[in-house]
Each structure stands twice: as C-alpha cells, then as structure tokens.
N, C-alpha and C positions, 0 to 999 in steps of 0.2 A: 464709138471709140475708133480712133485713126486705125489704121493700119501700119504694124510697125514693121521695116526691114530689117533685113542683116541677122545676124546671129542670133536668135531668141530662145532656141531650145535653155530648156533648165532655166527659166524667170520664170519668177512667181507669176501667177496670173495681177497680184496688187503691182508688180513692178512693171508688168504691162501697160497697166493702164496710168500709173504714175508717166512712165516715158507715152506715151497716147498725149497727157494732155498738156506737153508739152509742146506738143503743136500749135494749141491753143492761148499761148504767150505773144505780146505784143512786143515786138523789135524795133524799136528807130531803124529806118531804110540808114541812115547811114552809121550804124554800130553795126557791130557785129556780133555781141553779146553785151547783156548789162552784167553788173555787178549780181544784181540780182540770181539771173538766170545761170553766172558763173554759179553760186553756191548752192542753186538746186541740182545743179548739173554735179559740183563734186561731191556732195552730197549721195546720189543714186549712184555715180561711179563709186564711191565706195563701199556703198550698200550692196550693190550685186558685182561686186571683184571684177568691174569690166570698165572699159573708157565708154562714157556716154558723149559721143559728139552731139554737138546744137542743131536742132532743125534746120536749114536752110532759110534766109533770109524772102527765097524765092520762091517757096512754097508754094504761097496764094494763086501763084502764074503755071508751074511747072508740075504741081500735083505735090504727094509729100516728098522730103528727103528720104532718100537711101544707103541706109547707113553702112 
C-alpha cells in the first residue's frame, strides 16, 4: 500500500487503502484526469466528507503526491 499524505487522521483504514490505490491508475501524460478517475475521486470525496485531490501526473519520477 502507497503511502498516503496529508490529513489522514479519522479515515477508515478501507478508505486508506481505496485512496492507496489510487496511485496505481493509469493517466494519459497529457490529461489530467479521466472521466473515469473524476468519478472515483467524487465518489471517495463524498464518502469521507473531505476533497480527494488526484495523484500527480508525475508520480512515477518524483515519488507519490502530497496532498
């Protein structure tokens, strides 16, 4: 499981690992989010009452996002 940043007190340990493998999503280098990945993303933001930003595009090079 990635390592996840930023604010994580009070997430279930399942929405942990939901945002975890979110890393593990394929991105067209020149999108910035799909459709897709829009609706898992507000999806989990809704589910745990927080904004889920998108991994970083740049991940693979720079280590994970920091959210």
């Amino acid at each position: 499981m990635e390592k996840i940043f930023g604010k994580t007190e009070g997430l279930k340990k399942s929405e942990l690992k939901r945002l975890s493998n979110l890393y593990r999503r394929r991105i067209p280098k020149e999108r910035v989010l799909t459709p897709e990945l829009a609706q898992v993303l507000a999806g989990l933001s809704q589910e745990v009452g927080r904004a889920s930003p998108p991994p970083g595009n740049a991940r693979p090079r720079h280590g994970p996002a920091r959210w």
